[in-house]
MMTF fields as JSON, N, C-alpha, C and O atoms, coordinates in Angstrom:
{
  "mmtfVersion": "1.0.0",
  "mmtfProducer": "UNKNOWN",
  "numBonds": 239,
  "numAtoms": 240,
  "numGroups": 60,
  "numChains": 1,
  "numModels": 1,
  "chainsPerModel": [1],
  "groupsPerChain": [60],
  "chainIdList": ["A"],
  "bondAtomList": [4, 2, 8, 6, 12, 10, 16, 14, 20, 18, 24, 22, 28, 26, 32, 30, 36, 34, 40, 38, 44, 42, 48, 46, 52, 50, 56, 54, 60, 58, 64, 62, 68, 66, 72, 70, 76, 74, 80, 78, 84, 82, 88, 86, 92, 90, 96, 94, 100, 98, 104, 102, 108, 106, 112, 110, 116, 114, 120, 118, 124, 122, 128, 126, 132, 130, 136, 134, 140, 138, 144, 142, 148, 146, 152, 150, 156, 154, 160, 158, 164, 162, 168, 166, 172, 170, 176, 174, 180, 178, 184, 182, 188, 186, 192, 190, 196, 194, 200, 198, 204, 202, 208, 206, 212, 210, 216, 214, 220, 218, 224, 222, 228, 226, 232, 230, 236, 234],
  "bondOrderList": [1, 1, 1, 1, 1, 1, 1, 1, 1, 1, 1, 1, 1, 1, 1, 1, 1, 1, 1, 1, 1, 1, 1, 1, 1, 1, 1, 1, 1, 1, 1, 1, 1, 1, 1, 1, 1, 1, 1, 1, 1, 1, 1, 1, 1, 1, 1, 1, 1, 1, 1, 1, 1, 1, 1, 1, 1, 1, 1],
  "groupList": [{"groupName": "UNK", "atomNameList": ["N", "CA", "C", "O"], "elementList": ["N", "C", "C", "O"], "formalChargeList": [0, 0, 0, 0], "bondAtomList": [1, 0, 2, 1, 3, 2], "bondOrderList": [1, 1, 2], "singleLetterCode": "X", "chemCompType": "L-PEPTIDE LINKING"}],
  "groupTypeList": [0, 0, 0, 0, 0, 0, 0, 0, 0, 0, 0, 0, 0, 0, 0, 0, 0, 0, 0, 0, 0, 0, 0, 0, 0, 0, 0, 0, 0, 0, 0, 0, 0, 0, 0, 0, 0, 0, 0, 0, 0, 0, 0, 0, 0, 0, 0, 0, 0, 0, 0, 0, 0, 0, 0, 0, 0, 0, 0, 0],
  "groupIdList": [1, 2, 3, 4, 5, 6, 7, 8, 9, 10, 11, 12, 13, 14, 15, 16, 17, 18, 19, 20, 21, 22, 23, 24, 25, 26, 27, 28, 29, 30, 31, 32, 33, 34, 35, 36, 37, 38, 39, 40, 41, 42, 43, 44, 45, 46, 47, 48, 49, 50, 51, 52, 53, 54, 55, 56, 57, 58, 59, 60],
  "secStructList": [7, 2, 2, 2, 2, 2, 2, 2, 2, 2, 2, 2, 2, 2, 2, 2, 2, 2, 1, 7, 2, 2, 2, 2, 2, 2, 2, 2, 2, 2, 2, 2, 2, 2, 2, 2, 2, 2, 2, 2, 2, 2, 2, 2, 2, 2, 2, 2, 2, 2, 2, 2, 2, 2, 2, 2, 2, 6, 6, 7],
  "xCoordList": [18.086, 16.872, 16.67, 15.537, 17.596, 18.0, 17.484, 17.215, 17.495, 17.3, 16.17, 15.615, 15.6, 14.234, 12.84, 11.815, 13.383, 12.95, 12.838, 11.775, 14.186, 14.148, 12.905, 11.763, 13.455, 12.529, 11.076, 10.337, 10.791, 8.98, 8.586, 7.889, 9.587, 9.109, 9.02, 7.874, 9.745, 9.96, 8.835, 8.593, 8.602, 6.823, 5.773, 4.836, 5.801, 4.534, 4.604, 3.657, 5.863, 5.855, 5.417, 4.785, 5.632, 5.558, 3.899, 3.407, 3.381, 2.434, 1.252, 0.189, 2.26, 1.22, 1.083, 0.121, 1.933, 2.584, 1.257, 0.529, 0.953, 0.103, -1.415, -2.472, -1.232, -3.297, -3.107, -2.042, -4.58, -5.509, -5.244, -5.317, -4.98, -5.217, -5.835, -5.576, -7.362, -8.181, -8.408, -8.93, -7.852, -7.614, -6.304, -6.317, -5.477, -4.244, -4.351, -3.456, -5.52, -5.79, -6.551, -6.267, -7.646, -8.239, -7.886, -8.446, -6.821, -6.131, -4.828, -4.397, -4.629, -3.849, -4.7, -4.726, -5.801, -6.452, -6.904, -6.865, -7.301, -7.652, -6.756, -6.954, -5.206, -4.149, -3.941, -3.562, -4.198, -3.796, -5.016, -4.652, -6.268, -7.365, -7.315, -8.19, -6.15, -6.199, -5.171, -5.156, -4.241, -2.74, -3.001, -2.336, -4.095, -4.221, -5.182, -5.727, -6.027, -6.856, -6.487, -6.834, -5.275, -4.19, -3.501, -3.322, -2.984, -2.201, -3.143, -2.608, -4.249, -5.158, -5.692, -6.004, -5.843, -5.845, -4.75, -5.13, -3.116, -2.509, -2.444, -2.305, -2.495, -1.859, -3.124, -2.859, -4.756, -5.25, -5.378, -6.091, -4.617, -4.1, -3.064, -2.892, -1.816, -0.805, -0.969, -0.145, -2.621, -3.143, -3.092, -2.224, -4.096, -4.641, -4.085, -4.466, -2.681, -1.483, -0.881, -0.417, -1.054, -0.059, -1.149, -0.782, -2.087, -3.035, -3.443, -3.81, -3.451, -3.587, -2.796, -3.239, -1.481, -0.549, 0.132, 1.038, -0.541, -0.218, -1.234, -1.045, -2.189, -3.006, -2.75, -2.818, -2.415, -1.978, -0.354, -0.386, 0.515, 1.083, 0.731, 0.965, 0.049, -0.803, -1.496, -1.525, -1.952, -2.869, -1.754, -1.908, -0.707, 0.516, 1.26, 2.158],
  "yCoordList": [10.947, 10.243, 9.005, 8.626, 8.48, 7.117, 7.583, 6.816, 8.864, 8.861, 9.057, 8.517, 10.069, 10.608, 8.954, 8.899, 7.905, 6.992, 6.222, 5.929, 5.832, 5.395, 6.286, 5.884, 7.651, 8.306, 8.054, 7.618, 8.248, 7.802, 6.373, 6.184, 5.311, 4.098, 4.252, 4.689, 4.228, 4.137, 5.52, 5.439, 6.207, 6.484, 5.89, 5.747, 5.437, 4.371, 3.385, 3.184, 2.533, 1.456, 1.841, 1.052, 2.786, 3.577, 3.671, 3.425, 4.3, 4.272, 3.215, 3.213, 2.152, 0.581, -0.25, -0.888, -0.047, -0.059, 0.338, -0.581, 1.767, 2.445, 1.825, 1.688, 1.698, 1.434, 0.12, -0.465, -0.427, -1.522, -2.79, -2.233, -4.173, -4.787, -4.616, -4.484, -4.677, -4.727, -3.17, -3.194, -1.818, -0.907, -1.092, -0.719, -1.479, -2.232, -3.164, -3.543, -3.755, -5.264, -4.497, -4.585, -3.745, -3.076, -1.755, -1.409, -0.952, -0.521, -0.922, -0.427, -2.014, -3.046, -3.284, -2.453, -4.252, -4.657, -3.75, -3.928, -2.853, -1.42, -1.007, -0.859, -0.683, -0.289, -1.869, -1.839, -2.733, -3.863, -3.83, -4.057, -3.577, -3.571, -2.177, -1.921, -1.026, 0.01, -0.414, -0.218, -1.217, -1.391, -2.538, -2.511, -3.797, -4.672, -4.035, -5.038, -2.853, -2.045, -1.575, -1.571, -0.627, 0.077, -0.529, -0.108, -1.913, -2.936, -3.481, -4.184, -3.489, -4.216, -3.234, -3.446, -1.747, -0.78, -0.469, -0.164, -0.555, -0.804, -1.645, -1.03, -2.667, -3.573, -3.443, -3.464, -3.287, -3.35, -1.862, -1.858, -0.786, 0.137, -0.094, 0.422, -0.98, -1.242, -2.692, -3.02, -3.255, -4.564, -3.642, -3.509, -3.197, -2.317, -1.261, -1.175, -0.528, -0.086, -0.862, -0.554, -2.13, -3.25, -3.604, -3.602, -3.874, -4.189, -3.29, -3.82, -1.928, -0.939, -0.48, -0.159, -0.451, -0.688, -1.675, -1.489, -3.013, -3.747, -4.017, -4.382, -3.74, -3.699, -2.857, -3.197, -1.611, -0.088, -0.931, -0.901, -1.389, -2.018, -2.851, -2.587, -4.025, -4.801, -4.184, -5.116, -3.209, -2.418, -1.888, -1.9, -1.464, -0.649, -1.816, -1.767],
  "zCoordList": [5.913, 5.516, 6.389, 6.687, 6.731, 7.445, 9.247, 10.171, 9.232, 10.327, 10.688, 11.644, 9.752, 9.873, 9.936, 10.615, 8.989, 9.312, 10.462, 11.008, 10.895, 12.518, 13.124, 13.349, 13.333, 14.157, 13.901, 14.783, 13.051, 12.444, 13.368, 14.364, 12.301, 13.204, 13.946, 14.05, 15.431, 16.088, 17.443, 18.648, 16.758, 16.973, 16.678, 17.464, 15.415, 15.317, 16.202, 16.963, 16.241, 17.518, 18.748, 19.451, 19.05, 20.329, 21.139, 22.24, 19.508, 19.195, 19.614, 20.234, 18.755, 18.436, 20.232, 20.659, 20.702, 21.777, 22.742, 23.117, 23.145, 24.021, 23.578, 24.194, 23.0, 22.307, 22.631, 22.831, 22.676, 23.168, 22.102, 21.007, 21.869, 20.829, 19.72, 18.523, 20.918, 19.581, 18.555, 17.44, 19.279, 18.157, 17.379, 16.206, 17.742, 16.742, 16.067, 15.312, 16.203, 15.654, 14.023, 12.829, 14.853, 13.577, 12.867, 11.827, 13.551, 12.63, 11.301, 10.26, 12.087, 10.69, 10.055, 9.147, 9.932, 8.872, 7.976, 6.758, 8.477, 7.68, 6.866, 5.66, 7.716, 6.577, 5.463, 4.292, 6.008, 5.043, 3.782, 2.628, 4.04, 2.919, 2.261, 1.433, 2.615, 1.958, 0.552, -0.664, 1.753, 0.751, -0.234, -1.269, -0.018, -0.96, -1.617, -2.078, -2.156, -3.17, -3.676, -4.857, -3.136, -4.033, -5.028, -6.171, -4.356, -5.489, -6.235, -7.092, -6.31, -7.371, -8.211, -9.382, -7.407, -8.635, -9.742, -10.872, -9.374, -9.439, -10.572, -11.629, -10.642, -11.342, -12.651, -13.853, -11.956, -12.949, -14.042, -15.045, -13.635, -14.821, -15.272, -16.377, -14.684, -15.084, -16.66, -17.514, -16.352, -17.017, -18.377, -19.239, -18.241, -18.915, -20.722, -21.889, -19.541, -20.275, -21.365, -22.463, -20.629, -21.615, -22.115, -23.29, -22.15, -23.108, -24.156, -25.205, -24.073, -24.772, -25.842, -26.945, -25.454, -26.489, -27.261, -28.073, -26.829, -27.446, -28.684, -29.845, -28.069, -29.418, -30.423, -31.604, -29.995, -31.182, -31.775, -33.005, -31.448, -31.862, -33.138, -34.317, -32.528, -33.099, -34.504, -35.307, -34.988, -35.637, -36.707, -37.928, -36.073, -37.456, -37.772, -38.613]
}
């Protein structure tokens, strides 16, 4: 598993490496506004959960 990782990275670097700034520039931000939506979807079903049962709690 340890390895299969190295190998990955170490294509993406490779990767990040051959391309132009500014398509590395804007392919980060992109993965970064995918990964900070995910965590805010995230957290706000995770809000949610705990709010939900705490009320059914709340109720018995």
């Amino acid at each position: 598993m340890l390895l299969a990782v190295i190998v990955v990275m170490g294509l993406l670097a490779g990767a990040a490496i051959h391309t132009s700034l500014p398509v590395f520039l804007t392919a980060s931000a992109a993965i970064a506004a995918w990964l900070l939506t995910f965590a805010a979807r995230e957290h706000l079903a995770r809000t949610r959960t705990a709010r939900s049962g705490l009320a059914r709690a709340h109720r018995n």
